[in-house]
N, C-alpha and C positions, 0 to 999 in steps of 0.2 A: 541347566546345571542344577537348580533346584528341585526337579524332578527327579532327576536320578538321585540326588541325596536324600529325598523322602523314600524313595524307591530302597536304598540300601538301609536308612533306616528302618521301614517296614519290614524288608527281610530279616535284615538283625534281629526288630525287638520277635517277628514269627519264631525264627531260631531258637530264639532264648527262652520264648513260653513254650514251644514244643518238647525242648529237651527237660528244662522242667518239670512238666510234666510225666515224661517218663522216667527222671528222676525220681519223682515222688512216688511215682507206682513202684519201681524196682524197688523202696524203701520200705513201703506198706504194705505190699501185695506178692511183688515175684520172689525177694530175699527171703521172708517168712520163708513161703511155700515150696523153694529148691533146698533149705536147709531141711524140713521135714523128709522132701524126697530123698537128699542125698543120704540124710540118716538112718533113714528108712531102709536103702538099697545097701548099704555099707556093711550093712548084716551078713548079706549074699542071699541067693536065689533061695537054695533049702532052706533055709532057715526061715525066710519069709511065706513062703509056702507051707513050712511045719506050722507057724505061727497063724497063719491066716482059718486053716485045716486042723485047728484043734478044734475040736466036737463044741464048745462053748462060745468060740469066737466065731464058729461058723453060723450056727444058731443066730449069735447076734447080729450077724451082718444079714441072715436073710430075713429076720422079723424086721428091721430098719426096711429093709426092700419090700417087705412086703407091706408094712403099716403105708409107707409114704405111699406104694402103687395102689391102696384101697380109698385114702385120702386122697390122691388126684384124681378119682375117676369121679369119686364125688363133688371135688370141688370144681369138676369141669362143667358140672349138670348146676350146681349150686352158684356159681362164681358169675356163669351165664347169664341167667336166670334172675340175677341181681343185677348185673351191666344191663339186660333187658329194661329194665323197670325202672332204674337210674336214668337210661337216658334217653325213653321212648317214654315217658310218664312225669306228668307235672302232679304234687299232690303235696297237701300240707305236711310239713318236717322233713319236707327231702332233705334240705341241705343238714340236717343232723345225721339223717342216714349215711350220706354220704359222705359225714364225720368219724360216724363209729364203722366202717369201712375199713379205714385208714387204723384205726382204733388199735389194734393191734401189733402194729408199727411202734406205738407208744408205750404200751405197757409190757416193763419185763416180761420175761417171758417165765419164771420164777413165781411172780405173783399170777402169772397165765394156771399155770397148774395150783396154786394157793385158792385160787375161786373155785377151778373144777373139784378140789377135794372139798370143800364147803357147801358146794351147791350137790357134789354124786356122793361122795363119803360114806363110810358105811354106816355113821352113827348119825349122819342131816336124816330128814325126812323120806327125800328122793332117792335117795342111794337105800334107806331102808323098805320101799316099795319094790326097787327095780330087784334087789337082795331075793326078796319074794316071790318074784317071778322068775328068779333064776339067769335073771340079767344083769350082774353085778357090775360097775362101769369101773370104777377107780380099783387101782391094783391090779388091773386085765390088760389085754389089748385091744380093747374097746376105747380102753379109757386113753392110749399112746394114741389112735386113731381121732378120738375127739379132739385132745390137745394139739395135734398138729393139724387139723382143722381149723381151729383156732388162729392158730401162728401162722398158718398160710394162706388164710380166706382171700387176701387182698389181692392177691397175684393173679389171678384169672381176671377178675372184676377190674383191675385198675390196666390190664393187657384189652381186654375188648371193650370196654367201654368207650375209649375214644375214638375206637373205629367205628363203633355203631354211629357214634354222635356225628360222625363226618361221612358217613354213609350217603351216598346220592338213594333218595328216595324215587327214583324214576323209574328204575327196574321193579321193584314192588308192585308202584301205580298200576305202570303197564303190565305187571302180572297180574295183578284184580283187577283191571277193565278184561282181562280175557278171560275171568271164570277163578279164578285157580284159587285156591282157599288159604285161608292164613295158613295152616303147618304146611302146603304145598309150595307155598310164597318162602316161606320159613326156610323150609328145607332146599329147595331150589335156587332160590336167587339168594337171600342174605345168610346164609351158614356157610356158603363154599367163601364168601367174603370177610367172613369171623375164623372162619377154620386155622391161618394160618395165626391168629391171635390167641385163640385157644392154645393151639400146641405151645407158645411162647410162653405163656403163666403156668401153663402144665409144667414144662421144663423148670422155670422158674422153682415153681412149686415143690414139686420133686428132688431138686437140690437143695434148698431151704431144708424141707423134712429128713432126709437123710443126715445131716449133722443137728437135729434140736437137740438141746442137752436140758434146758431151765425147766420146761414146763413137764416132761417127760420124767424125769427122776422123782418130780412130787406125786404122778401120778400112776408109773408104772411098778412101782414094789420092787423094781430090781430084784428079783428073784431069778438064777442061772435059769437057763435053757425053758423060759416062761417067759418072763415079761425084760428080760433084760438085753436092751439095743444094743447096737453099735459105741454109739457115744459114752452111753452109760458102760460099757465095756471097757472102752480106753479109757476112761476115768479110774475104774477099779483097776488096771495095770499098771499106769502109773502110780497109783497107790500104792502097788503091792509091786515097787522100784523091777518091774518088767517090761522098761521101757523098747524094747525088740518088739514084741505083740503087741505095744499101744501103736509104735508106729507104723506096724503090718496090717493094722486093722485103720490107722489113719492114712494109708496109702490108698485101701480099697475103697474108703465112703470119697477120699480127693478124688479118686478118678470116674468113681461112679460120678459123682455130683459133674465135672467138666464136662465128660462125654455124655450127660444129659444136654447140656445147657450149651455146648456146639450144635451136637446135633439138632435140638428144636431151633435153633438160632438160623441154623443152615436152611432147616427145612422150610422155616416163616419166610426166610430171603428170598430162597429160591421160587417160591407161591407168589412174591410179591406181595 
């Protein structure tokens, strides 16, 4: 008798924390985001399509796609590269490295773009050499590309790093007792085993980047059909009480960002 009363208690109090739980999500997460879509679509088809297809909004929606997809492919090389060294390398101040990592987690992303115009700006030092070489970084899209750099590093690094760290080192071994050289080793045996890690901080990544707002507006100049994103786009419609094109333009970066972040989701699953 006492078992089955633990038994229905167990189930209860499971019941209770599961619904909860989706309680809180529907509150925090799904409400927001059906009240955006419903508003969104309540417009109707043409109109979201005029809105989307204005020469200004469209510009901005493909420099967001385009910045985030030049900042993934670097931070795929970069992100690695760092999970390599984190956690195949013992060396004095790792664990600070490993701090400042995470580093960007922490700091607005506001005073993210507040450094980079300090340190690239056109009146600092560095910003007055690169000026000169005809590499200006702050006000460009150079400068959206470094800031979301910035604001994304950690997503690749903090996706493959614990896979390396639990990595069976036995296929390796047995690949250099048979000749085969580190990038053969590299590329062979432990990349098809990171790959599907990769793609999940990519995804990550690339959804991150597509909505930055904080770091981006310090460093992009908001200039039309130049340097002015997505985000920075909805911000100025809402401004400018056009709420129909903030939220035609806030429909495209929600679905872009989802059907990234399924899809690499599926893709890592299905790799195992």
């Amino acid at each position: 008798m006492s078992s089955t009363v633990a038994e229905r208690r167990t189930s209860f109090s499971g019941k209770l924390l599961r619904w909860s739980c989706l309680l809180y999500l529907g509150i925090v997460l799904v409400f927001p985001l059906t009240g955006v879509v419903v508003k969104a679509i309540s417009a109707g088809p043409s109109r979201i399509w005029a809105e989307i297809t204005n020469p200004f909004a469209w510009h901005a929606i493909m420099l967001s796609l385009g910045t985030a997809v030049v900042m993934v492919l670097i931070s795929v090389f970069t992100g690695t590269a760092t999970a390599w060294v984190l956690a195949r390398y013992e060396f004095p101040g790792k664990g600070l490295v490993n701090a400042l990592v995470d580093l960007p987690f922490a700091v607005p992303t506001i005073v993210t773009g507040l450094m980079l115009v300090a340190l690239f700006g056109p009146t600092s030092t560095l910003g007055v050499v690169l000026s000169g070489f005809g590499t200006p970084v702050i006000y460009e899209q150079s400068g959206i590309v470094l800031a979301l750099l910035f604001v994304c590093f950690p997503f690749v690094v903090r996706s493959v790093q614990p896979v390396l760290e639990n990595l069976d080192p036995a296929e390796e071994e047995a690949a250099a007792t048979m000749g085969a050289s580190r990038w053969m080793i590299f590329r062979r045996v432990t990349l098809p085993a990171l790959f599907p890690s990769i793609v999940s901080g990519a995804g990550l990544s690339f959804s991150r980047a597509l909505g930055e707002f904080g770091s981006v507006v310090m460093v992009a100049g908001n200039r039309p059909m130049s340097t002015k994103t997505a985000p920075l786009y909805v911000y100025g419609e809402v401004e400018g009480f056009n709420m129909e094109g903030a939220l035609a333009v806030s429909l495209v970066l929600l679905t872009c960002s989802l059907l990234s972040m399924i899809a690499a989701s599926k893709w890592a699953e299905r790799q195992g």
